[in-house]
BAROLUM-239532 format. One line per field, with one value per residue (C-alpha): y, x, z; residue in three letters. Coordinates in pm, whole numbers. Example, Ala and Ser with C-alpha at 12.3 -4.5 7.8 and 13.67 -1.06 7.14 Angstrom:
c2	-450; -106
c1	1230; 1367
c3	780; 714
rest	ALA; SER
END
This chain:
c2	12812; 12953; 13247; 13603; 13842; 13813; 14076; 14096; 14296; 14427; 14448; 14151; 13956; 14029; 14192; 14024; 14131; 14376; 14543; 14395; 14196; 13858; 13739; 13454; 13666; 13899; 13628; 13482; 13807; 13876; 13495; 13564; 13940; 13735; 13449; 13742; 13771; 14138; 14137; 14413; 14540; 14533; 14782; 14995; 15212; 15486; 15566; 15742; 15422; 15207; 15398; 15323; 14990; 14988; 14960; 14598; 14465; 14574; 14725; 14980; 14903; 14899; 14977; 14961; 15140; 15310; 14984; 14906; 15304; 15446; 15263; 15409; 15340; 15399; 15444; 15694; 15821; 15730; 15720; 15457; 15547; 15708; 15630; 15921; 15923; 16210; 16540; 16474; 16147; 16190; 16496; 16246; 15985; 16200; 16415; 16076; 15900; 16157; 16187; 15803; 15800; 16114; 16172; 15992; 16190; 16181; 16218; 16303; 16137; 16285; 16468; 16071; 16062; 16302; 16527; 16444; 16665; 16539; 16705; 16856; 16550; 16300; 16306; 16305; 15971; 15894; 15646; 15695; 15319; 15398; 15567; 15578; 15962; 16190; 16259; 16634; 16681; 16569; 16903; 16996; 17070; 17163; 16916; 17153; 17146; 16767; 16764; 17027; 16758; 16453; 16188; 15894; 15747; 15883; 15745; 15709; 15665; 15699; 15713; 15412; 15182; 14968; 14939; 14622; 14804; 15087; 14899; 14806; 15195; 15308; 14997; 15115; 15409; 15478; 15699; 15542; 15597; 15411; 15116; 15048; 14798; 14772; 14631; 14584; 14940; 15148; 15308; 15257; 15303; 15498; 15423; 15523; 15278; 14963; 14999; 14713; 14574; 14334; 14593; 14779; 14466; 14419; 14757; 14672; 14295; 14465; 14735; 14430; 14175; 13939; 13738; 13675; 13334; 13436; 13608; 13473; 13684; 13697; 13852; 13832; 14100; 14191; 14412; 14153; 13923; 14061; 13982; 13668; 13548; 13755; 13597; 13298; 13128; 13357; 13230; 13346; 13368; 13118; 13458; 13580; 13750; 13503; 13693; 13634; 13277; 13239; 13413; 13227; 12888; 12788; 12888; 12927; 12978; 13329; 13607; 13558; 13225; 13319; 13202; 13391; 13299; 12940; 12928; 13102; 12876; 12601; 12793; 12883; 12513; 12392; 12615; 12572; 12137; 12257; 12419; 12278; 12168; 12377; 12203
c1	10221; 9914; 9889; 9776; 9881; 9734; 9959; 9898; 9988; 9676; 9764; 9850; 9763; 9462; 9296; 9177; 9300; 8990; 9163; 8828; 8792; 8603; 8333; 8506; 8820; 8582; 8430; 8766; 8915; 8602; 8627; 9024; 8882; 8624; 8856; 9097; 9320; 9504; 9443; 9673; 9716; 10060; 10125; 10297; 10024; 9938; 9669; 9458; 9522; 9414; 9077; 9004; 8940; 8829; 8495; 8537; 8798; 8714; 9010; 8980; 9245; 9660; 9788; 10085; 10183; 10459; 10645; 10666; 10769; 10465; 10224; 9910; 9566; 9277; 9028; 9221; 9440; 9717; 10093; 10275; 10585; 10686; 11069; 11142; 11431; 11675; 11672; 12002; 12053; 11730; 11961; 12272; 12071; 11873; 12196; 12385; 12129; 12056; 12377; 12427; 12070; 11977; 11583; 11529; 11209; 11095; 10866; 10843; 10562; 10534; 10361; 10137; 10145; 9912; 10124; 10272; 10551; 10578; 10846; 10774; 10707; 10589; 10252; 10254; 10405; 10156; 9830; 9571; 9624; 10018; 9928; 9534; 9608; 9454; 9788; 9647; 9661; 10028; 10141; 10439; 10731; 11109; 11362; 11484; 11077; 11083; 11383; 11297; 11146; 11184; 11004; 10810; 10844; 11120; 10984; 11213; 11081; 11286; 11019; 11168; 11394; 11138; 11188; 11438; 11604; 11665; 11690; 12073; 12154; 12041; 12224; 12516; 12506; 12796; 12534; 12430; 12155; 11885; 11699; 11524; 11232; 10973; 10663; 10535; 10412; 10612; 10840; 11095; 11085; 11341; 11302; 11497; 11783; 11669; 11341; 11117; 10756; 10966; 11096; 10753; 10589; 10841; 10800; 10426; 10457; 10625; 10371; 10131; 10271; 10291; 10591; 10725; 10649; 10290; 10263; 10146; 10220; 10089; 10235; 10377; 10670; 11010; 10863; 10720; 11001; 11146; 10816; 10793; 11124; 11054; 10723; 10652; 10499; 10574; 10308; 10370; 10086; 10061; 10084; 10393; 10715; 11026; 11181; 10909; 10853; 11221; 11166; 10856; 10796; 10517; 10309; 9900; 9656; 9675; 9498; 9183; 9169; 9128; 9450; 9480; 9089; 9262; 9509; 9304; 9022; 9277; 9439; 9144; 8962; 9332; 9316; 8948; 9048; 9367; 9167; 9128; 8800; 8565; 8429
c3	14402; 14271; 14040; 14185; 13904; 13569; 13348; 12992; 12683; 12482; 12089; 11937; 12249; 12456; 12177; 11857; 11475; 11476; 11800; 12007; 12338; 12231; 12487; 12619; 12696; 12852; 13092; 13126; 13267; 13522; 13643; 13767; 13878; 14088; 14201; 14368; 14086; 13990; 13641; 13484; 13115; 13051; 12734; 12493; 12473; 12705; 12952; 12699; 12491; 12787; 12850; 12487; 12526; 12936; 12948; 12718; 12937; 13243; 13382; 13640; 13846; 13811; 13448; 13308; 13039; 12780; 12779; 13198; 13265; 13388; 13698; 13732; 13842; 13615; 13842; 14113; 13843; 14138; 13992; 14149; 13969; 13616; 13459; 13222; 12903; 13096; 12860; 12820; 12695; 12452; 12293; 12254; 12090; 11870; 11744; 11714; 11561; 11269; 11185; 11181; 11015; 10812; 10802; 11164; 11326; 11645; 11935; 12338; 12498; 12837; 13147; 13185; 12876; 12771; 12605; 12248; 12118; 11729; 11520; 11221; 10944; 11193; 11158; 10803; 10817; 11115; 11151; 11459; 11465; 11540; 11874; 11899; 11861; 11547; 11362; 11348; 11651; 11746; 11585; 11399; 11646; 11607; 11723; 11982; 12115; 12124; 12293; 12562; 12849; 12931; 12771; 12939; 12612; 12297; 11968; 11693; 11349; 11010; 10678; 10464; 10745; 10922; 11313; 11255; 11036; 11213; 11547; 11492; 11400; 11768; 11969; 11762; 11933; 12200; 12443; 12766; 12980; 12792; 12677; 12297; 12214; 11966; 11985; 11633; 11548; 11271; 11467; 11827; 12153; 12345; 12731; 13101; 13145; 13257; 13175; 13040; 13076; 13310; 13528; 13573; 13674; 13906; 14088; 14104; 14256; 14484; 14640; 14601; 14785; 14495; 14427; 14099; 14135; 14108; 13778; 13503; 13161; 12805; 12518; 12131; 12068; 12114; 12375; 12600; 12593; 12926; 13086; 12969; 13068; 13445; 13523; 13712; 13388; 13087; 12790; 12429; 12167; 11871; 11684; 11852; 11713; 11775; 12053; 12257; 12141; 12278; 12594; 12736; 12876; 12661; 12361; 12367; 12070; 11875; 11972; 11750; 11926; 12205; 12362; 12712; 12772; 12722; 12956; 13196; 13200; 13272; 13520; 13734; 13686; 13774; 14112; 14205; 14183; 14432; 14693; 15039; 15045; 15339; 15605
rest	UNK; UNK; UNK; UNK; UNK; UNK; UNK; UNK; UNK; UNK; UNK; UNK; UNK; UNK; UNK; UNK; UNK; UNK; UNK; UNK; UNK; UNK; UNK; UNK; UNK; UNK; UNK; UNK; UNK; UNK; UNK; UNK; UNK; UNK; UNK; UNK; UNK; UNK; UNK; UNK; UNK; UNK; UNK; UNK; UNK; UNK; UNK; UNK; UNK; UNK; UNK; UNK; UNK; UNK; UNK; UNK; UNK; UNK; UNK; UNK; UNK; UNK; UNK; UNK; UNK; UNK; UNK; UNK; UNK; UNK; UNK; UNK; UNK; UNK; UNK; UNK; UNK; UNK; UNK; UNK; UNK; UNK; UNK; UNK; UNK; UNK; UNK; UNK; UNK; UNK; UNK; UNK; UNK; UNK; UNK; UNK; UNK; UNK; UNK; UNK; UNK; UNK; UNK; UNK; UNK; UNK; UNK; UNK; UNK; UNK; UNK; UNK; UNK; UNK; UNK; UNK; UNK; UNK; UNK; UNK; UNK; UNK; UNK; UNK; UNK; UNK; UNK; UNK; UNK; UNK; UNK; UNK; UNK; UNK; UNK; UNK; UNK; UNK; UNK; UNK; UNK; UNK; UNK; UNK; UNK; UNK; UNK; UNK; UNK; UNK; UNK; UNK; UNK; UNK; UNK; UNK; UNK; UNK; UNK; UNK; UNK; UNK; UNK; UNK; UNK; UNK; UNK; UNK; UNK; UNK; UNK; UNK; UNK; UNK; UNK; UNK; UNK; UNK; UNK; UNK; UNK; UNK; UNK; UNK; UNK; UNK; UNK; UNK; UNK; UNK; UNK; UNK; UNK; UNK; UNK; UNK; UNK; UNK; UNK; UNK; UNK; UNK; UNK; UNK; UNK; UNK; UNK; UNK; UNK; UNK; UNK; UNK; UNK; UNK; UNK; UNK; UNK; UNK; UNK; UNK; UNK; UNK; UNK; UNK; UNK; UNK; UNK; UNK; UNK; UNK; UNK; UNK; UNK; UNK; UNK; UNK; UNK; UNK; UNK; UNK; UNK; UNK; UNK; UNK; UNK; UNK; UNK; UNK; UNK; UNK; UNK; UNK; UNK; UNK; UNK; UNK; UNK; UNK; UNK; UNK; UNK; UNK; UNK; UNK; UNK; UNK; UNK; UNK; UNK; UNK; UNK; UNK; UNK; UNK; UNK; UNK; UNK; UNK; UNK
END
């Protein structure tokens, strides 16, 4: 069956170590555009994050982003759907968690992810790398602020655990109603229940007519290994984090080797050689 979805993570994956789009990944990605192919950034990061690095990808259709909870198109600025944290299950895990987990901090991402509610001491732990955000202007909240709406995305950062560290503290924790991940930045990633990159892609195969058969993903953390294991043919990069090593079917080069432009090449010399000849 041949591949009509193209869905790929950007950091780590797409993007090289210098966060740039190499010219043969670029021509790569326009050959599957021009062959008919959706190609779709799959991604932590949101919109605003996307747009950053548009214009060198070429995407300016159907994004994913905040870890599979929010569809939208980047050219219409169309939602297809957004999956928010409920107010009150971001409460429970925040007053659980900093009492399991004294100096936890943390963040609503919300209304498309354009607003950023930090609480007061985030920032000063903060990078523009972290979020592609200035850390002066994320603000300095009270809890009760960041807890007010709910969040596309809840981040959870503590100033000394690192996110495996801290990851076993907030499955620990006897609340219900959402789902963690991390994807290799400083800090977690609260989500709706049942949220993933996997389930997002799913809701978007759907309103395109694409089976999941189809879809071929790329990716290298714990974040994409739902993807991975979901898609048609899940590929990991030689770079990738061993949870999503584990999850996909096969392994390409690393991402300053250009290893999606690799397995793309293949795949669309592989389906051009499949093709009925025309008459």
């Amino acid at each position: 069956m041949p591949i009509r979805l193209i869905a790929t993570d950007l950091d780590g994956t797409l993007l090289n170590s210098r966060l740039e789009v190499s010219p043969r990944t670029r021509r790569a990605l326009d050959a599957a555009r021009a062959a008919g192919v959706h190609v779709v950034p799959v991604t932590a990061r949101q919109p605003r994050g996307v747009r950053f690095i548009a214009q060198a990808t070429g995407f300016d259709g159907w994004a994913l982003c905040g870890n599979g909870a929010h569809g939208v198109h980047l050219g219409t600025g169309e939602v297809l759907f957004e999956a928010h944290v409920a107010g009150d299950v971001q409460r429970a895990v925040a007053q659980a968690l900093a009492e399991r987990v004294p100096g936890v901090l943390f963040v609503s991402v919300r209304q498309g992810g354009e607003v950023f509610v930090a609480q007061q001491g985030y920032a000063d732990l903060a990078h523009f790398e972290d979020h592609k955000r200035d850390p002066a202007d994320m603000g300095q909240h009270a809890l009760e602020a960041v807890l007010a709406e709910p969040s596309l995305k809840f981040i959870v950062r503590h100033p000394t655990l690192t996110p495996r560290e801290l990851l076993p503290h907030v499955q620990a924790l006897k609340v219900p109603g959402f789902a963690v991940t991390h994807s290799g930045a400083p800090f977690l990633e609260v989500l709706a229940e049942g949220v993933s990159k996997a389930w997002g892609l799913a809701q978007l195969c759907a309103a395109l007519g694409v089976r999941q058969a189809e879809v071929l993903a790329f990716g290298d953390a714990p974040n994409d290994a739902e993807m991975l294991a979901w898609a048609g043919r899940g590929v990991a990069m030689g770079n990738a984090d061993p949870e999503a090593l584990e999850a996909a079917g096969e392994v390409t080069l690393t991402n300053d080797e250009d290893g999606v432009a690799v397995v793309i090449e293949q795949l669309l010399a592989a389906q051009e050689r499949e093709e009925p000849a025309s008459v």
